[in-house]
DOZASE-769377 format. One record per residue (C-alpha): residue number from 0; x, y, z. Coordinates in steps of 0.2 Angstrom, whole numbers, plus 2048, in hexadecimal, padded with zeros to 3 digits. Each point is the difference from the previous one (the first is absolute). Layout:
REM residues N
- NUM  X  Y  Z
...
//
This chain:
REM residues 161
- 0  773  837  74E
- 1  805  808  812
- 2  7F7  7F2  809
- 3  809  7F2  7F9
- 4  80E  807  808
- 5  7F6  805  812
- 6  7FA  7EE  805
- 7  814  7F9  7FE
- 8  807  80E  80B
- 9  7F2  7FE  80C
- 10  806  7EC  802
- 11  812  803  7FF
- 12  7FD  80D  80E
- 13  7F4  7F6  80A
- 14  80C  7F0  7FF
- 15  811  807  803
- 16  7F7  809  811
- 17  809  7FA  80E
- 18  809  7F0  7FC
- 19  80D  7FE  80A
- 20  80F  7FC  7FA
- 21  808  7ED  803
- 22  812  804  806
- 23  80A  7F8  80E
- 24  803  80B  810
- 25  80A  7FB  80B
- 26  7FE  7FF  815
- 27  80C  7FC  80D
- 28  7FD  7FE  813
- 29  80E  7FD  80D
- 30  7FE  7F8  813
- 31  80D  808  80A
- 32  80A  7F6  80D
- 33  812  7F8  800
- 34  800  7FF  7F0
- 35  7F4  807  7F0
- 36  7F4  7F6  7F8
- 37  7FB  806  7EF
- 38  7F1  7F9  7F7
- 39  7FE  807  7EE
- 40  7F2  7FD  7F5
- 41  7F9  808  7F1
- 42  7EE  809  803
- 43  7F7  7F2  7F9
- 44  805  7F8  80F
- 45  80C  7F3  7F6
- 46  813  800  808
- 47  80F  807  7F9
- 48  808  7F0  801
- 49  814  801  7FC
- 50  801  811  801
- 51  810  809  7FF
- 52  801  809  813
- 53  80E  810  803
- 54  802  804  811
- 55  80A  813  802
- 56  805  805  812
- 57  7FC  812  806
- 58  816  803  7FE
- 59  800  7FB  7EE
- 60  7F0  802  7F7
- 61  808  7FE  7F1
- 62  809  7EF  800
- 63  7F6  7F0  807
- 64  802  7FB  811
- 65  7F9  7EE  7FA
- 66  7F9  7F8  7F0
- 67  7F5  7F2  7FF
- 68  7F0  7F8  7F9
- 69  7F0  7FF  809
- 70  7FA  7EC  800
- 71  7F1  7F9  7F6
- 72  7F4  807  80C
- 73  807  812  7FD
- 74  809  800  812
- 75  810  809  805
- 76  80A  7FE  813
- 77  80C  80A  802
- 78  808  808  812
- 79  805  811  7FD
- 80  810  806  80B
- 81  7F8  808  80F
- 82  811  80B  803
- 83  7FB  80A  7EF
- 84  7F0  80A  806
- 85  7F7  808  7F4
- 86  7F0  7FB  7EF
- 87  80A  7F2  7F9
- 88  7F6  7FE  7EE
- 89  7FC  7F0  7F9
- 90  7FE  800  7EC
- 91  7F7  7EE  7FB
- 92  7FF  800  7EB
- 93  7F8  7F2  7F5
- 94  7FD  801  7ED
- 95  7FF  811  800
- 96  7F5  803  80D
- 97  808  806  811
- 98  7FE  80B  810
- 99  80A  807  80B
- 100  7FC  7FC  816
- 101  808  80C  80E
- 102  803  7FA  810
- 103  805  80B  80F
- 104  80E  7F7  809
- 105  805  807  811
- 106  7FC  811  804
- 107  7FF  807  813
- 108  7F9  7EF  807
- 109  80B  7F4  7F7
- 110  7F4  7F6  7FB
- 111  7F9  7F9  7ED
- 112  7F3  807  7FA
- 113  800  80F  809
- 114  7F8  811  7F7
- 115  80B  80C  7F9
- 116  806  810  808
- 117  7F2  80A  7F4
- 118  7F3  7F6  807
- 119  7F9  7F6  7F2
- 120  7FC  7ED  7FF
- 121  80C  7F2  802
- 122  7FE  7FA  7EF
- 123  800  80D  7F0
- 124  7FB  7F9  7F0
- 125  802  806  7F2
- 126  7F0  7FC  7F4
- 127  7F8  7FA  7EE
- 128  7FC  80E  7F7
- 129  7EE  7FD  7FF
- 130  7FE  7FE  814
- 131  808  811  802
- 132  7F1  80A  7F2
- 133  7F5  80C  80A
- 134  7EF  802  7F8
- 135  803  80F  7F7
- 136  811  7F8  7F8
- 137  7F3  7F3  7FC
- 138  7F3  80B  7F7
- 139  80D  80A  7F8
- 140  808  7EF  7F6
- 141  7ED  7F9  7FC
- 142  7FE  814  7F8
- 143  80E  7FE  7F6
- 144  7FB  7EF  7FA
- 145  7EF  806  7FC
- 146  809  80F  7F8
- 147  80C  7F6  7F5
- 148  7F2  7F5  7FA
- 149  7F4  80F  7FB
- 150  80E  809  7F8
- 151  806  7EF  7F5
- 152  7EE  7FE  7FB
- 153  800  813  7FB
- 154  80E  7FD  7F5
- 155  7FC  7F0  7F7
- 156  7F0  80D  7FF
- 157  809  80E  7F7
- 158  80C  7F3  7F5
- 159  7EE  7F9  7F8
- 160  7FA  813  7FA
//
């Protein structure tokens, strides 16, 4: 009687191992010169096309500098107001799926793009979730898989007795 139940957990286990999931992420990269140039695409490579794009200044990063909607290819130009140095963030948002993009405007050169006073990159992403999973977050949400399926078949188990 206990093996019937052994060979079924055993597959369940063996298939659900390391599936990944089938989510959209999103990524955005910027060129820096006169103006910014976003290109935003979901991580299957496909583009967010007409995607709603918020712009917030370093002075007020609470109301919108400038709204728009990125063009069929998931672009965006916009020329951020180089009197107002500071990370200007760009929030791009599309069927529930979005990301927010920081730029470093200004700064001690007075040029775009340039890295902030901390000394970290010129572009700050934040990231899927998955992307961001070390190994042992990884191991840790396969173990609690495994351990939710062992302790359903242990109760459909017990409910039989």
């Amino acid at each position: 009687m206990k093996r019937t139940f052994v060979i079924p957990l055993a597959l369940i286990s063996v298939v659900g191992w390391q599936v990944k999931a089938i989510a959209h992420g999103v990524g955005i990269t910027y060129e820096a010169a006169q103006a910014i140039a976003l290109q935003a695409n979901y991580d299957s490579g496909e583009p967010m096309a007409e995607a709603q794009v918020s712009v917030y200044s370093p002075d007020d990063p609470s109301t919108p500098w400038l709204k728009g909607t990125a063009d069929e290819s998931g672009r965006f130009v916009f020329v951020p107001d180089s009197s107002i140095p500071g990370n200007w963030e760009v929030q791009v948002r599309q069927a529930g799926h979005g990301e927010i993009l920081i730029i470093p405007i200004g700064g001690e050169s007075g040029v775009l793009g340039d890295t902030t006073t901390n000394g970290e990159s010129n572009s700050q992403i934040a990231s899927g979730i998955g992307d961001n999973l070390s190994l042992p977050q990884k191991g840790l949400m396969a173990a609690s898989v495994i351990w939710g399926f062992v302790g359903t078949a242990l109760f459909f188990i017990a409910r039989k007795k």
